[in-house]
N, C-alpha and C positions, 0 to 999 in steps of 0.2 A: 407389675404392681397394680395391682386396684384402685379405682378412683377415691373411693372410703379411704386405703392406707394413704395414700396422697394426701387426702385433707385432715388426717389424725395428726399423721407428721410434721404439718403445718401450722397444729395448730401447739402444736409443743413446745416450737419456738416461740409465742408468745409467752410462755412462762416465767416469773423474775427468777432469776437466779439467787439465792439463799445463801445469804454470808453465815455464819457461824453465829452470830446473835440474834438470826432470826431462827435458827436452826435451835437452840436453846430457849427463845420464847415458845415456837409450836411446843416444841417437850414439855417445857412447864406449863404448860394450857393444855395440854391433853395430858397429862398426869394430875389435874385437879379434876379435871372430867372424869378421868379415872377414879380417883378419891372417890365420887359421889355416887357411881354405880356397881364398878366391878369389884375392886381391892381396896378399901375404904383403907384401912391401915398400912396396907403393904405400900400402895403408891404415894401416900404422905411422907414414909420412911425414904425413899427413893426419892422427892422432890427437897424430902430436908437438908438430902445429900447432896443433891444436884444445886440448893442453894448454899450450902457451906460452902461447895466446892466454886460455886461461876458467880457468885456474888458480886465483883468486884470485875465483872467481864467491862472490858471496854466500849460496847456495845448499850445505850442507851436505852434500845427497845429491850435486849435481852434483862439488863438490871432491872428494868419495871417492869415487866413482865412475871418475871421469875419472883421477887419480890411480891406483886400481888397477889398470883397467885398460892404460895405460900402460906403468904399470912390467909386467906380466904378458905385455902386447903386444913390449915390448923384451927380455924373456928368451927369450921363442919365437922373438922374431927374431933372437935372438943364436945361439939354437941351429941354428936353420935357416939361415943364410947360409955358414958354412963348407962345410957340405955340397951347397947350391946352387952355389958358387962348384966347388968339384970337378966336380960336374956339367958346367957350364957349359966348364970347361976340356978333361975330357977323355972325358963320357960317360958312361955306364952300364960302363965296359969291366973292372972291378974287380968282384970276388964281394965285397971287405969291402965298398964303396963301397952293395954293394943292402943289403947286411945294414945299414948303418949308416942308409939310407933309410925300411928298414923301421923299426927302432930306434924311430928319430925319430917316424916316425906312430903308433907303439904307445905309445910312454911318455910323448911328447911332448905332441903334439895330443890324443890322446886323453882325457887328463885334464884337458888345458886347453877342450877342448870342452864338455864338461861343467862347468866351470865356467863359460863363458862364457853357455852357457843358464840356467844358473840366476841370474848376474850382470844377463842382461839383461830373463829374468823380472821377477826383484825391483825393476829401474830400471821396468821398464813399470808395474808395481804402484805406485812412488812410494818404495818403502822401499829401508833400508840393507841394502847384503850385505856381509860381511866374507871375502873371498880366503882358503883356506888360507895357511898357512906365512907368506905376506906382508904379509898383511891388517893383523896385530897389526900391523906395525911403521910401517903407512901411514894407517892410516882413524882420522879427529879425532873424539875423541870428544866428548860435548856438555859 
């Protein structure tokens, strides 16, 4: 073996090991990452489930995690379907319609992106993040 695979292998044991409610926070923090770029609708549909379903996990990190992200996933998707819906009916063919498109990406997504990296940061690491603005009113405290 190589000096390189030596020090890779080495360095894997540092890694924490992933209980099952952190394994459930990264998903729900990369499934709102999801939300805001790839599958705007599909991965909302998919976290709505994964919160009916683990709502009630024993796990701390995972309930406020999954939980934020949620609710944070359903306000982006709230705001982006009226405007999808326009689209879809009649086009790009409106100057307010690009202006409001743009809007959306700038005030929108962009802030929510950003929180979402750091949302699923903090789940990779094992620790609590607390959402702006929404956070107080959603994450249990101990």
């Amino acid at each position: 073996m190589s000096e390189s695979e030596t020090s890779s292998e080495g360095s894997m044991d540092n890694l924490p090991e992933h209980d099952s409610g952190t394994t459930i926070a990264i998903i729900a923090e990369g499934l709102f990452f999801l939300n805001l770029f790839l599958l705007p609708v599909v991965s909302f549909v998919i976290l709505a489930l994964l919160y009916v379903n683990k709502r009630k996990h024993e796990s701390r990190l995972a309930r406020n995690h999954l939980k934020q992200a949620f609710v944070a996933a359903g306000i982006s998707t709230a705001l982006f379907l009226p405007i999808f819906l326009i689209v879809l009916d009649s086009g790009f063919k409106s100057f307010a319609l690009l202006i409001a498109v743009e809007v959306y990406l700038v005030a929108v997504v962009t802030p929510f992106a950003i929180i979402a990296v750091f949302a699923l940061l903090k789940a990779l690491a094992q620790q609590e993040y607390r959402y702006p603005l929404i956070g107080k009113y959603l994450i249990e405290e101990e």
